[in-house]
C-alpha positions as CSV (number, residue, x, y, z in Angstrom):
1,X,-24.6,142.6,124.7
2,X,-21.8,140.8,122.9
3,X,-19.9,142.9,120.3
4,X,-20.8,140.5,117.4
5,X,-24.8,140.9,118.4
6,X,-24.7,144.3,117.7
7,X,-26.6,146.4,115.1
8,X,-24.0,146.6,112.3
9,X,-26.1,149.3,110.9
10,X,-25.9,147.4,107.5
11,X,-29.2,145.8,106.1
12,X,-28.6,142.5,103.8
13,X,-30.7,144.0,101.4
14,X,-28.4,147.0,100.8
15,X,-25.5,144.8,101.3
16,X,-27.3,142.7,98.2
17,X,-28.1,146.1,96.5
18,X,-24.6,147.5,96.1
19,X,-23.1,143.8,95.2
20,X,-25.2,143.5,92.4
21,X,-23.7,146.3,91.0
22,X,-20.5,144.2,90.5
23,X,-22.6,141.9,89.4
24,X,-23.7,144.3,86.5
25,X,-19.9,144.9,85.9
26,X,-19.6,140.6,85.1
27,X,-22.5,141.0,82.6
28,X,-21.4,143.7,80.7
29,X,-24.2,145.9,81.4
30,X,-24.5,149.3,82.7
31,X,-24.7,149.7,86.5
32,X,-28.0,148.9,88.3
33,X,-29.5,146.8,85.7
34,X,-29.7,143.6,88.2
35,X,-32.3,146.8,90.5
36,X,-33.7,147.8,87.4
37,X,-35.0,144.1,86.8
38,X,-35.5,143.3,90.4
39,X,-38.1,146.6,90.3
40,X,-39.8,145.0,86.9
41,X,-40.4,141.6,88.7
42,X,-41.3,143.1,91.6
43,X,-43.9,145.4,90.0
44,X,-44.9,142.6,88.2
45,X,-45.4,140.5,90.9
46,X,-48.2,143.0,92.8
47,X,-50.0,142.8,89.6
48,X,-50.3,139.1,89.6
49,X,-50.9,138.8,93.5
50,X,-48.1,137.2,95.3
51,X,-47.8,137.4,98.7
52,X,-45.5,139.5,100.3
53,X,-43.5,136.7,101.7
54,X,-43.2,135.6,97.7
55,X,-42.3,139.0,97.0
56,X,-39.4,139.2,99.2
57,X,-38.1,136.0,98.1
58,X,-38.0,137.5,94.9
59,X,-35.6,140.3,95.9
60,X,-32.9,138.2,96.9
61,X,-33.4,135.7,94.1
62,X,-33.2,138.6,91.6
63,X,-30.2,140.1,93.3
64,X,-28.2,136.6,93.7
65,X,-29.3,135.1,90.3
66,X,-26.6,135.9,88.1
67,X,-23.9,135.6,90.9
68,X,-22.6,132.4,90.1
69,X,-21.5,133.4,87.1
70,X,-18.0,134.4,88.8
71,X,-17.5,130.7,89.3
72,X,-17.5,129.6,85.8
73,X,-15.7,132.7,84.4
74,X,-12.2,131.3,83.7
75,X,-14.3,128.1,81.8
76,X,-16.4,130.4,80.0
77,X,-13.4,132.3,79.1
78,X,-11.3,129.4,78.4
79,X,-14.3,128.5,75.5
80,X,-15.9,131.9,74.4
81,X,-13.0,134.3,75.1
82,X,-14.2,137.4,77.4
83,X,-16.9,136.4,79.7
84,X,-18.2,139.9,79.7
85,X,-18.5,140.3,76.8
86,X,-19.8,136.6,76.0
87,X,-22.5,137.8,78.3
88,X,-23.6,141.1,77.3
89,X,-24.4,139.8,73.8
90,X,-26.1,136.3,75.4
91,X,-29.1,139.0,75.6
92,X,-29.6,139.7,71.7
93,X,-30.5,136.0,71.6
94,X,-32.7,133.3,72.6
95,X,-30.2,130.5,73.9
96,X,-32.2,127.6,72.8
97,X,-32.4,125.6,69.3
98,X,-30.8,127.1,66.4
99,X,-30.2,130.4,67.0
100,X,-28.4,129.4,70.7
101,X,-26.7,126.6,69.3
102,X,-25.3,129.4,66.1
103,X,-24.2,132.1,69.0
104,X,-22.4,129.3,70.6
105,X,-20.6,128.4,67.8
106,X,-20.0,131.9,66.5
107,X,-18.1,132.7,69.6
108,X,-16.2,129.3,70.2
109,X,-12.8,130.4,71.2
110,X,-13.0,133.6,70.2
111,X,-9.9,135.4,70.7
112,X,-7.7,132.3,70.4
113,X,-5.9,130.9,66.9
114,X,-7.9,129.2,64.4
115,X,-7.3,125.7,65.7
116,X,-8.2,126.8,69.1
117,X,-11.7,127.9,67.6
118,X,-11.9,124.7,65.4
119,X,-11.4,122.6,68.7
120,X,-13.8,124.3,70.9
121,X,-16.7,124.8,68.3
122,X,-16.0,120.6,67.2
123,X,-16.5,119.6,71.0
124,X,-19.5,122.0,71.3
125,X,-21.0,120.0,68.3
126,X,-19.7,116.1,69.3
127,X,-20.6,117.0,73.1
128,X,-24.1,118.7,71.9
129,X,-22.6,121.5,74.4
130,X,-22.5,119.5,77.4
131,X,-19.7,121.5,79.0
132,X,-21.8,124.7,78.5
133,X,-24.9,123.0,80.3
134,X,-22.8,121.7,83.3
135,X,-21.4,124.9,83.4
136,X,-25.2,126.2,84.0
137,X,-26.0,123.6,86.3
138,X,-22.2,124.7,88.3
139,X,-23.9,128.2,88.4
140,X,-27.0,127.4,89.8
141,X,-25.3,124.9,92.4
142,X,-22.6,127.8,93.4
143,X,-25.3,130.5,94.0
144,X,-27.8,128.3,96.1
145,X,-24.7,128.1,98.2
146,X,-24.1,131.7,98.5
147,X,-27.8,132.1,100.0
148,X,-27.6,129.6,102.3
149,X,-24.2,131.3,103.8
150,X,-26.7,134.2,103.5
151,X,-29.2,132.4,106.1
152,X,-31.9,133.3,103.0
153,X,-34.8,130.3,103.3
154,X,-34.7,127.3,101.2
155,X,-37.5,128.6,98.7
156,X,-34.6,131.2,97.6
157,X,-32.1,128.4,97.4
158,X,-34.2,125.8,95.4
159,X,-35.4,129.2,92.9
160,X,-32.2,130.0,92.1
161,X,-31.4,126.2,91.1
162,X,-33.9,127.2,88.5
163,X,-32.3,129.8,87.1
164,X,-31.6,128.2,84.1
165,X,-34.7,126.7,83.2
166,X,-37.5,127.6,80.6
167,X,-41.1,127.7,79.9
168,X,-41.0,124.9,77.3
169,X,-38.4,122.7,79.7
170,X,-35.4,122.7,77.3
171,X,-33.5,124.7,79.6
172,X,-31.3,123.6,82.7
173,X,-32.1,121.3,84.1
174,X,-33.1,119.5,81.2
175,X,-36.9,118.7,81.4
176,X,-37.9,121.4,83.9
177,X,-40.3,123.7,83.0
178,X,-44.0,124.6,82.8
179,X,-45.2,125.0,86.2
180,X,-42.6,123.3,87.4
181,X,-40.6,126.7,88.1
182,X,-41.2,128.5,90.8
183,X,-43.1,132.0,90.1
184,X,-40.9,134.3,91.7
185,X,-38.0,132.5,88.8
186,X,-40.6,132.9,86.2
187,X,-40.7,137.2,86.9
188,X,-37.1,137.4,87.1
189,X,-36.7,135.2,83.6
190,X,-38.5,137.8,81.7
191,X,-37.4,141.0,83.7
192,X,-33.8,140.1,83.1
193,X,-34.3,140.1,79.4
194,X,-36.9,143.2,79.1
195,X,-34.6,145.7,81.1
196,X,-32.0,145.2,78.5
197,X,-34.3,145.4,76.0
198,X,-36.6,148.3,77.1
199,X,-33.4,150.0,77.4
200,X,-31.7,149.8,74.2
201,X,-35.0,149.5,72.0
202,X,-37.6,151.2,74.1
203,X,-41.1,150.3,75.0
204,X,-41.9,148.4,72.0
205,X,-38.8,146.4,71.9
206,X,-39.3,145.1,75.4
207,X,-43.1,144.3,74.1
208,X,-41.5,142.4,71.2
209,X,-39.1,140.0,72.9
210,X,-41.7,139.4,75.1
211,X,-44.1,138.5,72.8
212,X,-41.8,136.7,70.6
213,X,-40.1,134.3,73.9
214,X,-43.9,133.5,75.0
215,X,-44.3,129.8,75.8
216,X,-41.0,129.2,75.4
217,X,-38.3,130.8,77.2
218,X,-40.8,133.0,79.3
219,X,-44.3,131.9,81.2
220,X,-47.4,133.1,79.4
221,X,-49.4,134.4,82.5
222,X,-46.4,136.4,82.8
223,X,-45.8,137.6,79.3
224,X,-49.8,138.4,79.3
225,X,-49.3,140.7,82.7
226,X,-46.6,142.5,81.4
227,X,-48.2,143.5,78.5
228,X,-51.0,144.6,80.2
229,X,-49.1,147.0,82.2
230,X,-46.0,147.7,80.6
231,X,-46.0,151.4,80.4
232,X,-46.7,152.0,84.6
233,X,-44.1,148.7,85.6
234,X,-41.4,150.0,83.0
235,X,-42.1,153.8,84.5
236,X,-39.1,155.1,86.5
237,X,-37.4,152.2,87.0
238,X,-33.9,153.4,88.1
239,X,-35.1,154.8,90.9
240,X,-37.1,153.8,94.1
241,X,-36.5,152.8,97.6
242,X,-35.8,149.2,99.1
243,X,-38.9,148.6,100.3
244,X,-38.1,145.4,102.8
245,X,-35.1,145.6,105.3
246,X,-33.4,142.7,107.0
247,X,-31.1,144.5,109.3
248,X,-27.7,142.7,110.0
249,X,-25.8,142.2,113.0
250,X,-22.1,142.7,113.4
251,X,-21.4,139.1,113.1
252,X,-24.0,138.4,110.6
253,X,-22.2,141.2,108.7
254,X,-18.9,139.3,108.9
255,X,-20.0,136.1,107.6
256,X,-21.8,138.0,104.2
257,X,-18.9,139.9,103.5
258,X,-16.9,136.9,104.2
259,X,-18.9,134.5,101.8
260,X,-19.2,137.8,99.2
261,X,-15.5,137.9,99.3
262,X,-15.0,133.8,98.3
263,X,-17.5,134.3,95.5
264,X,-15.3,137.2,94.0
265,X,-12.1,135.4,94.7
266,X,-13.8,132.8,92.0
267,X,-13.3,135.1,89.6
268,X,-9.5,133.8,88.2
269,X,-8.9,129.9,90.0
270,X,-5.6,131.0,91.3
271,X,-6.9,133.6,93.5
272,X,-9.2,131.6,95.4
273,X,-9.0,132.6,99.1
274,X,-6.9,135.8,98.7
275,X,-9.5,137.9,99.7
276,X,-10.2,136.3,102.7
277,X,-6.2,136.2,103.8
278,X,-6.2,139.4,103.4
279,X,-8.3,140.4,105.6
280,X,-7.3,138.1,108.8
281,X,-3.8,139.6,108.2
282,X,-4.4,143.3,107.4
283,X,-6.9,143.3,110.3
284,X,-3.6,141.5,112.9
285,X,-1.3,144.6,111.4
286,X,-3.8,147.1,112.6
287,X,-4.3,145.9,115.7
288,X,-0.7,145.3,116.2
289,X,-0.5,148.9,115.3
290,X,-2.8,149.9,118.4
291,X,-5.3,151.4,115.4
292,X,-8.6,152.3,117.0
293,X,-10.8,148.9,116.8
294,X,-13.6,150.8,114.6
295,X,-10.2,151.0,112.3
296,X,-9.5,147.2,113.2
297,X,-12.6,146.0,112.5
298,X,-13.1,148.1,109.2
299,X,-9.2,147.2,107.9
300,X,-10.4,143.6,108.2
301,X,-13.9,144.3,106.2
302,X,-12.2,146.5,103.6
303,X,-10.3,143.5,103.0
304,X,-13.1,141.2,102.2
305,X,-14.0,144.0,99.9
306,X,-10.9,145.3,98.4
307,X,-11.4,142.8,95.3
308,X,-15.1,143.5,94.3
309,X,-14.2,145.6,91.2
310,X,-12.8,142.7,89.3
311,X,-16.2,141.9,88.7
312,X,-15.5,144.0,85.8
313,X,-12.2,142.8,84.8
314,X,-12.5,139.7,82.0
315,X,-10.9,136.3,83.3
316,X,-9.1,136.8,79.7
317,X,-7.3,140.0,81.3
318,X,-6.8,138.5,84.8
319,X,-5.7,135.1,84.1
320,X,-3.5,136.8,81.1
321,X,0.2,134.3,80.5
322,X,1.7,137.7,79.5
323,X,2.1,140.7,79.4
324,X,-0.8,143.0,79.3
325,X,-1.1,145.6,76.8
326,X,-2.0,149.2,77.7
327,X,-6.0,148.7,76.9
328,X,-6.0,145.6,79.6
329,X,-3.5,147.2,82.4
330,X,-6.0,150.1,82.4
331,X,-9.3,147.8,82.7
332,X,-7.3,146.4,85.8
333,X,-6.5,149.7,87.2
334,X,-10.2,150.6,87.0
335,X,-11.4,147.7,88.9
336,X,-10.2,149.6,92.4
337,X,-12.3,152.7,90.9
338,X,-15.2,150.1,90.3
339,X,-14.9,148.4,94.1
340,X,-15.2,152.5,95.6
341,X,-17.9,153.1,93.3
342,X,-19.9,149.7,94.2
343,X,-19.6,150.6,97.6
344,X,-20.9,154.2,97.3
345,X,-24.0,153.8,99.5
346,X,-25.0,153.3,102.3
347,X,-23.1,155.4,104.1
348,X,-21.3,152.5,106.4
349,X,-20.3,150.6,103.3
350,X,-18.9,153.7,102.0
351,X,-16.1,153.6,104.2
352,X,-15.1,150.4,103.7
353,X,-15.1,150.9,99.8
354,X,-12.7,154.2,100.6
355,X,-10.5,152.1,102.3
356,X,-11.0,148.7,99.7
357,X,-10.5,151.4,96.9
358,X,-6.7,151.9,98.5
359,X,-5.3,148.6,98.6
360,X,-2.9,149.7,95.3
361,X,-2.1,152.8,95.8
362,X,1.0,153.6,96.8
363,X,3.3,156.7,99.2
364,X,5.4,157.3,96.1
365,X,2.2,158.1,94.0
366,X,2.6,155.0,91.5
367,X,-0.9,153.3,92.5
368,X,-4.1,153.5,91.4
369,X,-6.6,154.4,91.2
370,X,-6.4,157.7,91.8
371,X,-2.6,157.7,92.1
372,X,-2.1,158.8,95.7
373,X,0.8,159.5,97.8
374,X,1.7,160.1,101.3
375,X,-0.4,161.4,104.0
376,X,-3.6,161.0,100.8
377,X,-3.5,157.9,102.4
378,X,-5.4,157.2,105.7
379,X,-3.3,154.3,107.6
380,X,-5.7,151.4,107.1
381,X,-5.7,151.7,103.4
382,X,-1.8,151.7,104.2
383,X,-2.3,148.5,106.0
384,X,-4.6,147.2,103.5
385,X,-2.3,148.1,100.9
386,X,0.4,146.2,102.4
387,X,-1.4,143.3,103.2
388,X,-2.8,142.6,100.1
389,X,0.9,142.7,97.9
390,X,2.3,140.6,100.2
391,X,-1.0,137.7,100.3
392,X,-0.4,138.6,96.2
393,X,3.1,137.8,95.9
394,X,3.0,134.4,98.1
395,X,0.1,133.0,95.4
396,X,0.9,132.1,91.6
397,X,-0.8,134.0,88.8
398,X,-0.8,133.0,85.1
399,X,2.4,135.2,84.5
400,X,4.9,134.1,87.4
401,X,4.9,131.2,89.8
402,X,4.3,132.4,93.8
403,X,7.2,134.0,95.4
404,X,9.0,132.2,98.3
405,X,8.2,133.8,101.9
406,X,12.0,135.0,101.5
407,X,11.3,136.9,98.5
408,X,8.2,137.7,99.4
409,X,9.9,139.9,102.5
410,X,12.8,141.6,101.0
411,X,10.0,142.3,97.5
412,X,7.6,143.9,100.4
413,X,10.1,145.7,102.3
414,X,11.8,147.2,99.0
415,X,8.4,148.7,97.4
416,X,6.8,151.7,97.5
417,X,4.9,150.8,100.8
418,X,4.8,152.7,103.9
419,X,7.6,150.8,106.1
420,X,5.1,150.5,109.4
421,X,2.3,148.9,107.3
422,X,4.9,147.1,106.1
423,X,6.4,145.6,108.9
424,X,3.3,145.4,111.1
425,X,1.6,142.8,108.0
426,X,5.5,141.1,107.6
427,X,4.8,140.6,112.1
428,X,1.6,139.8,111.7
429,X,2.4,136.7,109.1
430,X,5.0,135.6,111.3
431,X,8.2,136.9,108.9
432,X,11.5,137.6,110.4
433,X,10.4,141.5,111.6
434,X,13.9,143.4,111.5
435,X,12.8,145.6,114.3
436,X,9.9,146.4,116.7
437,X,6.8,147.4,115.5
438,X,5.7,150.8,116.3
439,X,3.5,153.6,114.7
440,X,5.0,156.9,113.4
441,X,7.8,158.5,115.1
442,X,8.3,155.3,117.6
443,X,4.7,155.6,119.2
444,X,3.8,152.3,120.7
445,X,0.1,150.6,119.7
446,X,-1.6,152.3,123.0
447,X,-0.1,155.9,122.1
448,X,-1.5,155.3,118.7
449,X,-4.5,154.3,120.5
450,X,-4.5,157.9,123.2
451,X,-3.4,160.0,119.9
452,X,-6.6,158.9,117.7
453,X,-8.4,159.7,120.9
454,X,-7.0,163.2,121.3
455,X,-6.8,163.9,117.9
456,X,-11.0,163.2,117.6
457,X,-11.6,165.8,120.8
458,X,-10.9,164.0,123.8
459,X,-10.0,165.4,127.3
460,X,-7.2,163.7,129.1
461,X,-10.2,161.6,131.8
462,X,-12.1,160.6,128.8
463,X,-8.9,159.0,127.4
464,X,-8.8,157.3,130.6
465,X,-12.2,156.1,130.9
466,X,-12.5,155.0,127.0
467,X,-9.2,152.7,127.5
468,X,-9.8,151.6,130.9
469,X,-6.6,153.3,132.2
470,X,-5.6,156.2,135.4
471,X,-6.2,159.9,134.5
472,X,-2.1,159.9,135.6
473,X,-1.1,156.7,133.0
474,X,-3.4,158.9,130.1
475,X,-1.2,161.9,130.8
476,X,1.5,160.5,131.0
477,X,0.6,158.6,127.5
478,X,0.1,162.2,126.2
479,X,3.3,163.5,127.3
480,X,5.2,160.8,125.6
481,X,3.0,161.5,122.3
482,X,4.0,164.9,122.4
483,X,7.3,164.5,123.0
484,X,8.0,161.9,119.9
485,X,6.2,163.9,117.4
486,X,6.9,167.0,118.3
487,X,3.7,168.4,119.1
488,X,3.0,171.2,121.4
489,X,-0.8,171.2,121.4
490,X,-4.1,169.1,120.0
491,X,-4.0,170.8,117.1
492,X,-0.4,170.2,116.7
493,X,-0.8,166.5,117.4
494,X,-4.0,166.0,115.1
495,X,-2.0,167.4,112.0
496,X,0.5,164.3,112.7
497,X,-1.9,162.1,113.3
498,X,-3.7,162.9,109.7
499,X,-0.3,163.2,108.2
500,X,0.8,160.2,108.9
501,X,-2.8,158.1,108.1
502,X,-3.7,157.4,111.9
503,X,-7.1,159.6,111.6
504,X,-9.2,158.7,108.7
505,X,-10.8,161.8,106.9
506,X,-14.7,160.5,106.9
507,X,-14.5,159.9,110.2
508,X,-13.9,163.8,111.1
């Protein structure tokens, strides 16, 4: 069996799961509202009858919905001010008539200078908010894409292109409405809107913004169910298993990280594609490096990842002209906390997120998040952590143009990075290497390979048979190792190996 037909051990709908927490992050609510809702439609859904096949469309339409609104975040920001925050308060409101048109106008360009507010709340008037609605109709566009990278069926693609819609058809796109909208749109419509509600206000206030959005933004057969049986479909929500599995093969894993990783990259226009670059040249470095290909492979993936706590970062503080004062630096600084704790579960995305969550720290202790030094950090996150400075300083942000390749190299190689990370991503990107790459203490990429082995219990034939090698050529490998490092025993040799990153801790 090929490598890339594997079991990954990864199911899509966990992959989904954990993603929409970043999603949560975007929309400025707490974590696992985009479950909590998907559990309300879903409950709601039995009720009503849909079939199971309806049901599971459901899932990944309620876990995808609100994704697209990474695309549109510098625009929104660029009229409303934070996008977060623009969104966590869209859900006191019903968007339509007077009272959307007023919260649109109330927030043009908030956080700019009174003619900047004047300008944005005059062309929301003269336009009749056409930039707002073709931002809606960029959303719903953007996240059919995403499930069709996904491989999810077409009914999930042509629901979430009615996202935007309403009841009454004065939604997106205009006209649509009624029974127009697919069901499984319909359930995720009103549960989006009651789990906020049912939270902050209870029981009752989810009955009343039900009530008072029936037959217009929400479907009536829908509104009527919920009421009906409120109490047992709002009972317990934030908890409860997955209860359909798509498992995911290692390739199929690839590509949805891969397209996960482009839609956060949409977060601020001039990162676009960093996430990806990072990957393809953290996961060269570690191979060059003659790291296990478990370590490879999950360098590579950690990339992808490494980025997913911006989510919960405003496009204000990331696409910031200036200076950032302390309040924003810090939000920034959480986002690596945000992309470990988004990963937490299952237990093979956890690893990645341990390593994603150490792209910024650095030896001398001046990262973050949690500010670790030296052998704290496992060698891929040093990889990682390399990687993704030098992909950053070769692309322009809002407060400096992009570095030349030649600064680029001489910024790398004079920060707080650890020097064969460093020169393994500078080799790797094809940049003027000083000297040979080579692990700790001079060990070549296949004595980095024999150490992990040794280090993790391995008899001198097993190294052999694992890399395809002579019992004589694995001793002599050993020798070597123990002879550069200093080692006199296993033991001895597995304390370098986690000193200097080579073994990572959840792996022991």
């Amino acid at each position: 069996m090929e490598l890339a037909d594997r079991d990954s051990g990864v199911d899509l709908t966990e992959l989904l799961a954990a993603f929409s927490l970043a999603t949560d992050l975007g929309l400025g609510q707490p974590m696992e509202h985009v479950l909590r809702s998907w559990r309300i439609a879903d409950r709601l859904a039995e009720r009503m009858g849909l079939a199971e096949d309806e049901r599971r469309s459901l899932f990944y339409a309620a876990m995808l919905a609100w994704v697209g609104c990474v695309a549109d975040s510098p625009e929104v920001a660029a009229s409303f001010g934070d996008d977060i925050a623009f969104r966590a308060d869209s859900y006191e409101v019903d968007l339509a008539g007077l009272a959307g048109a007023g919260f649109f106008l109330r927030r043009a360009g908030r956080g700019g200078s009174a003619w900047h507010r004047l300008r944005v709340a005059t062309t929301i008037l003269t336009t009749g908010g056409q930039h707002v609605v073709q931002g809606m109709q960029s959303h719903c566009v953007t996240t059919s894409t995403l499930a069709e990278r996904l491989g999810l069926g077409p009914d999930v693609g042509r629901a979430l292109r009615q996202f935007f819609t309403r009841w009454d058809g004065r939604g997106v796109p205009a006209g649509v409405g009624g029974e127009e909208i697919a069901p499984i749109v319909r359930l995720v419509h009103l549960a989006d809107v009651v789990e906020v509600r049912h939270r902050v206000a209870g029981l009752d206030g989810a009955l009343e913004v039900a009530r008072a959005r029936r037959g217009s933004q929400f479907a009536p057969d829908v509104v009527d169910a919920f009421v009906t049986h409120a109490p047992e479909v709002l009972s317990d929500i934030g908890s409860g298993d997955l209860w359909l599995r798509r498992p995911l093969t290692e390739g199929e894993l690839d590509t949805a990280l891969e397209a996960l990783a482009d839609f956060t990259d949409l977060r601020s226009a001039s990162r676009a594609g960093h996430s990806r670059g990072v990957a393809e040249l953290a996961g060269a470095a570690a191979r060059s490096m003659g790291l296990p290909l478990s370590d490879v492979v999950a360098t590579r993936r950690a990339g992808l990842l490494h980025d997913i706590g911006l989510h919960g970062v405003p496009a204000t503080v990331l696409d910031q002209p200036g200076p950032l004062s302390a309040t924003d630096w810090e939000r920034v600084r959480l986002s690596s906390y945000y992309t470990e704790r988004v990963l937490s579960r299952p237990a093979a995305l956890a690893k990645l997120g341990a390593i994603a969550a150490t792209a910024h720290e650095r030896r001398d202790g001046s990262g973050y998040h949690r500010g670790l030094s030296g052998a704290s950090v496992p060698m891929t996150g040093r990889v990682l952590a390399a990687a993704c400075a030098y992909r950053a300083m070769l692309e322009p942000r809002a407060h400096r143009p992009a570095l030349t390749e030649k600064q680029a190299v001489a910024a790398l190689r004079a920060g707080a990075l650890d020097p064969d990370a460093t020169e393994a991503v500078l080799a790797a990107a094809g940049n003027g290497v000083r000297r040979r790459v080579t692990g700790p203490a001079g060990l070549t990429p296949r004595e980095v390979e024999v150490l992990v082995l040794i280090s993790r219990g391995a008899q001198t034939g097993e190294v052999a048979e694992r890399l395809g090698i002579s019992r004589k050529t694995a001793g002599t490998h050993i020798e070597r190792i123990y002879t550069k490092t200093g080692a006199s025993s296993r033991s001895t040799a597995t304390l370098f190996a986690l000193r200097n990153g080579l073994l990572d801790p959840l792996d022991l």
